[in-house]
N, C-alpha and C positions, 0 to 999 in steps of 0.2 A: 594015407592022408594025415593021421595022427601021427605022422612022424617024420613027412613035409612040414606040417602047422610047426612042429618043436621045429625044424631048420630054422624056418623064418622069424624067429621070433627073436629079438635081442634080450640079450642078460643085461638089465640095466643097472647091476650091482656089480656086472665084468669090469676089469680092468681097462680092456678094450675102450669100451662101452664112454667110461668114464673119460678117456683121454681124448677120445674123439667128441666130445661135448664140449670139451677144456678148450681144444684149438677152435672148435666154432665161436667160443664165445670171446676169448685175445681176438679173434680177425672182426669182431662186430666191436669189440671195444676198442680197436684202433680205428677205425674207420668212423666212431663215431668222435673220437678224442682228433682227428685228422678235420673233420667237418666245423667242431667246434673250434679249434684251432683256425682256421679256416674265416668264420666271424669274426671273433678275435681279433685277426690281424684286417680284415675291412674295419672293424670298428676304430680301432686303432689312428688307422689312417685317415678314417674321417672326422674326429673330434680328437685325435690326440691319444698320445699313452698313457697321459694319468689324469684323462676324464674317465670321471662315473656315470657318463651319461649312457651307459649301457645298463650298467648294473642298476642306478637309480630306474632307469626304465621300465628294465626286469621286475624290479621288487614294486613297483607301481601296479604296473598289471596285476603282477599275481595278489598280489598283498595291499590293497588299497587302504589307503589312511580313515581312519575312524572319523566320525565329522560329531558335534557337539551333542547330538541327538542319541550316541551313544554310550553319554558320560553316566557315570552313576553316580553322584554326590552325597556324601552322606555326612550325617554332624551337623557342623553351626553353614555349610557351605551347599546346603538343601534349600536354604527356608530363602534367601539368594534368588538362588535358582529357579523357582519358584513364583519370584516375585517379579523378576527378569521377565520373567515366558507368559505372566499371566496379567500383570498389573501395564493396563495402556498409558495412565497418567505417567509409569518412570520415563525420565530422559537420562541420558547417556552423561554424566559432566564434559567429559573430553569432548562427544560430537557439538555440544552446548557452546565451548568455549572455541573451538574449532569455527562455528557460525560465527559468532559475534566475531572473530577475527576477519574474518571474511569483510562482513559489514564495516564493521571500519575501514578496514584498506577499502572498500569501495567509496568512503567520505571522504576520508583522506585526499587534500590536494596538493601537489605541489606549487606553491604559490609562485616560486623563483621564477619555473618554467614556466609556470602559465600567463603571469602579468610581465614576465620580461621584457623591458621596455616602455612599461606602463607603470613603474609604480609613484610619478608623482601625480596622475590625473584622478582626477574625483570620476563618480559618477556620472555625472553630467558631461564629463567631457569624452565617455568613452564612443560618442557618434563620429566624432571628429577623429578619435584614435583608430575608429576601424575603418575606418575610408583611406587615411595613410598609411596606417600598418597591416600587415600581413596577418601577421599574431601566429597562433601555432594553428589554427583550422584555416585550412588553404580553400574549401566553399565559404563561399562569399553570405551564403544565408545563413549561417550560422554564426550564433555571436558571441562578441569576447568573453572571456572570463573575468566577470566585473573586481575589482581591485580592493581589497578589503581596506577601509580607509579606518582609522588612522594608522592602520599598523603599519602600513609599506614605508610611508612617508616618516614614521619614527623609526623603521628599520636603517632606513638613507641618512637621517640624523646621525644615532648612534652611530653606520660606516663612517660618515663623515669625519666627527668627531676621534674615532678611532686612527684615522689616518692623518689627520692633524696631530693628536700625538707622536703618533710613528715620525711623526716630519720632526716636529721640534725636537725628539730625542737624535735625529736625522738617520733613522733608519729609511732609506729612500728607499729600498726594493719593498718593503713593506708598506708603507707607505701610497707608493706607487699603484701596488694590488688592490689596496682598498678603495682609492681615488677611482682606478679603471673600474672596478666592480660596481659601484656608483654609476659611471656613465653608464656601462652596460643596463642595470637595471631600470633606470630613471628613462634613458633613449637619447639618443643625440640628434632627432629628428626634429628635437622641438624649439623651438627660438629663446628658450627661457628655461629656467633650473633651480629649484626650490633650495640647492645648497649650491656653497662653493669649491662644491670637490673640481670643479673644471677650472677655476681662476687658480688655487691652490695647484693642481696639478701642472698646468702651463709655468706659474713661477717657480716651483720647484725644478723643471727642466732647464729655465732660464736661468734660473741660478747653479746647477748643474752643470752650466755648458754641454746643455744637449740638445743643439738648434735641430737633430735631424726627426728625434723623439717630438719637438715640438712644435715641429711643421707638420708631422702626420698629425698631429693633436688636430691644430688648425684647418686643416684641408678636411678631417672629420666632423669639426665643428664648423660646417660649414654656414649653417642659419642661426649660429648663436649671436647676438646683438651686442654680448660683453665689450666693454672695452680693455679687460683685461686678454681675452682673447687675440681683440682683432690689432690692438696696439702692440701686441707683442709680434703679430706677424708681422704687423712693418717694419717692427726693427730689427727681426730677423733677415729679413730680407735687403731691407738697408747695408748688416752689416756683409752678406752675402755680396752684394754688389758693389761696395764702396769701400771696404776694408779687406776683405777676403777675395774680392776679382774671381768668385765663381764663374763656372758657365753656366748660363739661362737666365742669369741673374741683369738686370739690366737697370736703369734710372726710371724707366716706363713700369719695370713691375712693381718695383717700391714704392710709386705714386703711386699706382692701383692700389697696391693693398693698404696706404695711407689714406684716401680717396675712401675707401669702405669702413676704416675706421673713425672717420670724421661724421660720415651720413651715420654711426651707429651711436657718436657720442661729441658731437661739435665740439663744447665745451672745454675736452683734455686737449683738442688739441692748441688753443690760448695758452694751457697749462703748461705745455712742453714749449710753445714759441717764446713766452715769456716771463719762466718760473720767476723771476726777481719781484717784478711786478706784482706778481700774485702773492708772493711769499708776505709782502707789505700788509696787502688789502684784508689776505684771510686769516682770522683768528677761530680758536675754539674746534681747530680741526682734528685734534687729537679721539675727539669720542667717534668721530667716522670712522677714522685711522681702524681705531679699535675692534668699531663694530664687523666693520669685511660683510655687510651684508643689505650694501645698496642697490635697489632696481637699475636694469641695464636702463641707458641712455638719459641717465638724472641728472640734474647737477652734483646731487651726493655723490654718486659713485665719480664722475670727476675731482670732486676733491679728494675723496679718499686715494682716486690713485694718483692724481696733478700732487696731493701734498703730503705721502707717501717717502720720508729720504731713506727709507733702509735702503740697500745697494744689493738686495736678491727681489725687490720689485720696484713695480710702479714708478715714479719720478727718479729714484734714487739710481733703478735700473739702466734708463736714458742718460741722465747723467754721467755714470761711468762707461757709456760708449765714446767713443774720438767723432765729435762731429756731427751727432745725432741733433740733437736738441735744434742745432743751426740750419741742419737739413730742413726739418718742420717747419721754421720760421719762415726761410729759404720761398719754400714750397705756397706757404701761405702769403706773403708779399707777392708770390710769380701771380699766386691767380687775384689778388685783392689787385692787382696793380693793370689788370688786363683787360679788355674790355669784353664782353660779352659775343659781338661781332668775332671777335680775335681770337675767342676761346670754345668757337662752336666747332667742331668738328662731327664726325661718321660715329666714332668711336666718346658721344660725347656722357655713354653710363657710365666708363669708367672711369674716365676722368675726372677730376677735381674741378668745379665750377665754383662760380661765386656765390650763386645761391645758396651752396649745400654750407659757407662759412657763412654767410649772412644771416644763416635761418635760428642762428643761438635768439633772438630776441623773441620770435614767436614762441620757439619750443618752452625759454623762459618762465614768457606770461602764461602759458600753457599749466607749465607745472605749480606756478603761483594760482593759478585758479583754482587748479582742483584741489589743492592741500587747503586751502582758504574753505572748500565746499568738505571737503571730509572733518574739518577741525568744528567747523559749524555742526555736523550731523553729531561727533563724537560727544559737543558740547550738549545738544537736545539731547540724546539719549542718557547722558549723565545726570543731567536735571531730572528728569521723568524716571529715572531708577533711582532719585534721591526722594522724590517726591512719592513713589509710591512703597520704599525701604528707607523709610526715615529711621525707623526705629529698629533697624537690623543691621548691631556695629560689625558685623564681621565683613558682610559686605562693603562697608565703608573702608575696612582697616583694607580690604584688598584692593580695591580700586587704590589705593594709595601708592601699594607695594608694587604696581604696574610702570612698568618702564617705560618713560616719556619720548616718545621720538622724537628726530630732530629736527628743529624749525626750519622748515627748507626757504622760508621767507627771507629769514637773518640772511643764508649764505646766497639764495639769492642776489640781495639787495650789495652785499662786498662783494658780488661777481660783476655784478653793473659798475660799482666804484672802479674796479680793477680795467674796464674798460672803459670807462669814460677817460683813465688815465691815460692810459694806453692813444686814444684816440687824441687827447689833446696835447700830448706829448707829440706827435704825429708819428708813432710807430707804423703807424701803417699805409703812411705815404712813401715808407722809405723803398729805396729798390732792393731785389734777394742779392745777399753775397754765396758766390760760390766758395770760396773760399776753404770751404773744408771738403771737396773733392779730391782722391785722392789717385784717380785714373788719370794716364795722361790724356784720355781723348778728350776732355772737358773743352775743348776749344770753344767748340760750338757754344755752347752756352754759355761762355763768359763771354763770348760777343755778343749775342743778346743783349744779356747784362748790361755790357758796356753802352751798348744805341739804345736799351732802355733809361738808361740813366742818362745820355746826352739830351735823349727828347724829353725826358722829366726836365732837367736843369734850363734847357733853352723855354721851354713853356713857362717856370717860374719865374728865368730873367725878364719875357714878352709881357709878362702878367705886372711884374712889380716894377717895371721901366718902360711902360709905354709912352708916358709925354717924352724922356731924355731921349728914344730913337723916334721920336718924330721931327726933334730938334737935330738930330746927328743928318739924319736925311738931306734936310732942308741945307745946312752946312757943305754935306759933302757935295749937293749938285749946284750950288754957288762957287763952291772952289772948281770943279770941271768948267762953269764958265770964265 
């Protein structure tokens, strides 16, 4: 048995012994270099060959990152630490300054965006603004963002005036941007416009020669009352159909869009039928000229633009078209001369009637009333702020330094002169000449022309020679006997 037990027993210091250990252990260290390998190339293939998203992994697991709770601090970077962990009253500066950041941009508003289109109306007017406009909240119960006054309306100044520079240096694409950014802001919804970035803009394209720019202008402004607007579309239009033979362009659409510029501003259009006339009557028209900043449908803003001769607007503009001026006249005699019966038609809004020229007398005494009522209030309120600042000269020195507006009485009253001439001269019995037509199909209406002028001439002869053919009568049926 003791010498079975030595057979089976290994010498584990044999050579034998040794080398059969060796190869077990190469085939377990291939096998696992095979396996690992093995990872390796899936890892590989799923994140790439030179990610460490394996190895970072690895050393994650096993070796986890220390977190703050196991810092040791020691020195001046204790007492810190310390005060950090224990003291509730510290805040943070960063997370501090990080909030108020916050807070702001939440006050912060965009004004551009949010009053876009609104920034000439005051407060009061923002009922009227959210029943027409949209605005940027598309529910209807929710309300606008009221319009910070006076900033918006000093922001539209400054654009203003920024773009009137640009013009007069004649940078016109600059220019240009500023004027439109104006509309944009302001809105073109509204019948009226606290500057003249839209009168400026239209003349700058007229004088440009960019009728196509400033037909979209028009067709955009559709409810504006200007008559710098609506008078330049008719002569766009005019020279469209009368001088340039477009197509769409017709004798019907240039009355129309005459027809609208008359109901917007009667007045210009006397100015344009009979600049001579008026050139006599009006004096002192230079400080209008100047100002550019008369209410639509006044008589100021007619004379600013009827007495207007630069040749990039107003009067000066008409004048340097072939034709224009006589068109107007033309237009104004056809309906002064026509009877009411004669002049009713289906179509009779767009048209030019007699009423809408006849109406300059009301609209007149209209504006003579009210300036006569605001000169009277501005006068009590003067008095009553002298009476109770008698002895307060700076107040005085300013009311001084205040710009006096202009007597709308004075130009009134040489606008009456200028038609009464007119009327006793009998300009306005006379019949239209076509005469500056430059289509050939003009037939038709100079025959017109012509039997309205027969029937004028025979009714003046019947009028002013009625005994001498009572006597021809009586002559000619004694000679038949």
């Amino acid at each position: 048995m003791a010498e079975a037990a030595a057979e089976g027993a290994v010498d584990e210091t044999s050579m034998e012994h040794k080398l059969k250990l060796h190869a077990e252990h190469r085939k377990e260290d291939a096998m696992a270099r095979a396996k690992a390998q093995s990872e390796v190339v899936l890892l590989h293939a799923k994140h790439g060959v030179n990610s460490s998203f394996h190895r970072r992994k690895h050393n994650l697991k096993k070796h986890e990152r220390p977190g703050p709770e196991t810092w040791k601090l020691k020195g001046a970077a204790r007492p810190a630490w310390e005060v950090y962990d224990f003291d509730t009253r510290y805040q943070d500066p960063h997370v501090k300054a990080h909030e108020d950041a916050n807070a702001r941009a939440r006050r912060v508003k965009n004004i551009i965006r949010l009053c876009k289109g609104r920034f000439a109306l005051d407060n009061d007017e923002m009922d009227e603004a959210s029943d027409s406009s949209d605005g940027d909240n598309n529910n209807n119960s929710k309300k606008l963002f009221p319009t910070p006054q006076p900033y918006c309306r000093k922001y539209l100044s400054l654009l203003t005036q920024l773009g009137s520079l640009q013009l007069e240096r004649k940078n016109y694409s600059s220019a240009r941007k500023d004027f439109l950014e104006v509309l944009e802001l302001e809105g073109t919804n509204w019948p009226y416009s606290i500057t003249n970035a839209r009168n400026q803009l239209m003349n700058m394209y007229m004088s440009t020669n960019r009728p196509a720019s400033a037909r979209k202008l028009w067709e955009r402004l559709d409810n504006d009352g200007s008559a710098w607007i609506r008078y330049s579309a008719a002569l766009i239009e005019y020279v469209s159909w009368n001088l340039l033979q477009e197509e769409g362009s017709t004798a019907e659409s240039a009355e129309r869009l005459l027809a609208k510029a008359i109901r917007g501003n009667v007045y210009v259009a006397f100015f344009l039928g009979w600049p001579q006339m008026f050139e006599k009557a009006m004096e002192y028209t230079e400080e209008l000229v100047e100002r550019g900043d008369s209410p639509s449908g006044s008589i100021l803003e007619a004379i600013e633009y009827g007495c207007c001769v630069n040749d990039d607007k107003g009067l000066g503009m008409w004048g340097g078209t072939d034709g224009s001026l006589e068109w107007v006249r033309s237009v104004i005699l056809k309906v002064l001369n026509t009877s009411d019966d004669e002049g009713s038609d289906a179509n009779a809004e767009d048209k030019l009637v007699k009423a809408d020229l006849m109406s300059w007398e009301s609209k007149l005494a209209k504006e003579e009333e009210e300036y006569e009522r605001e000169r009277n209030e501005k006068e009590d309120m003067k008095a009553n702020e002298e009476v109770i600042e008698s002895d307060n000269e700076e107040s005085s020195n300013h009311e001084e330094e205040d710009e006096e507006e202009p007597d709308s009485l004075m130009y009134a009253g040489m606008f009456r002169t200028a038609m009464d001439w007119l009327q006793d001269a009998g300009e306005f019995l006379q019949a239209p000449s076509y005469d500056f037509i430059s289509t050939e199909d003009n037939t038709d209406e100079k025959d017109e022309v012509d039997d309205m002028t027969a029937n004028q001439t025979a009714n003046e002869d019947g009028l002013d020679d009625g005994d001498d053919s009572g006597s021809g009568t009586d002559d000619s049926s004694e000679s038949e006997e």
